[in-house]
N, C-alpha and C positions, 0 to 999 in steps of 0.2 A: 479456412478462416481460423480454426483450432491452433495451426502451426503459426502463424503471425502472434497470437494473442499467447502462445507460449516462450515467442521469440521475445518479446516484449518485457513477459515478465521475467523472463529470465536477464533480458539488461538491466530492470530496476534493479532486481535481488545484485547482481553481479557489482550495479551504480553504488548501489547501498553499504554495501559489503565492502567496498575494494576503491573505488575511485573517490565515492564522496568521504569516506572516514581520512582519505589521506593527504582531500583537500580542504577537510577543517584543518588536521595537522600542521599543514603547512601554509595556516592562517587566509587560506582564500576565502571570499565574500560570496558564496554560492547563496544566489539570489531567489532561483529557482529552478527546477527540473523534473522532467515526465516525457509522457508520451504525446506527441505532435500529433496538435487539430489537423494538420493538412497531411498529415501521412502516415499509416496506420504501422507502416515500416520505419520509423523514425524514431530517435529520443535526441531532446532538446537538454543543455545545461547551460544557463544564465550564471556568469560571475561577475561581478563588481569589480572592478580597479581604481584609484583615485586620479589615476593618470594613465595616458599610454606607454612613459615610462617608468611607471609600477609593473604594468603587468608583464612588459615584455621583463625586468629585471624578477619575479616572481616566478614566470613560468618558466624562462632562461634556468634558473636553480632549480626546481620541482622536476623537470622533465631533462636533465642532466641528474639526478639524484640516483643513488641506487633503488629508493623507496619507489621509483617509476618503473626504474629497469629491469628491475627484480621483482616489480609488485607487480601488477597490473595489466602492465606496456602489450605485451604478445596477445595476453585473451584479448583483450579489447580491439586491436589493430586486426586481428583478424574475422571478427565479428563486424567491423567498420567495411561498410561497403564505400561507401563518398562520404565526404565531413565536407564543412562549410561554414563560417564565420562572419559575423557581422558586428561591427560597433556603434554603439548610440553613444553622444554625447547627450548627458539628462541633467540641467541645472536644478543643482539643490537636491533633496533627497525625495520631493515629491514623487516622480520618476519612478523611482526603486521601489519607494514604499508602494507604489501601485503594482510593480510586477510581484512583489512578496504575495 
């Protein structure tokens, strides 16, 4: 249990440090992020986009960036065991304001 809850915390510090500072930077809506109620192995990041083509032109630039390539990209990709994605459409901002 010790190595889980150290694997963990080491993606927050690593979230913290390296992937969220460089998705303020590059003006993303990170809505919210932690560690997954359903899986003690898991960390979730929630971002906001005003459209699907926001984000796909958003991330298309960030993740073509050197600040990706050179930042972050390898520790994390190798740390990633499966990744998985999901979109909600949420009218108006009630929605968000609940997941903040």
């Amino acid at each position: 249990m010790a190595c889980v809850h150290e694997w963990v915390k080491k993606q927050k510090r690593l979230f913290l440090e390296g992937t969220y500072a460089r998705l303020k930077r590059w003006n993303f809506d990170v809505v919210a992020h932690g560690l997954s109620l359903h899986d003690e192995n898991s960390y979730y990041v929630i971002r906001r986009f005003d459209s699907l083509a926001q984000r796909e032109q958003m991330e298309d630039a960030y993740y073509a960036s050197d600040d990706w390539r050179l930042g972050p990209r390898e520790g994390m990709l190798a740390r990633e065991e499966r990744s998985s994605q999901s979109r909600l459409l949420l009218p108006g901002n009630d929605g968000i304001a609940f997941l903040r």
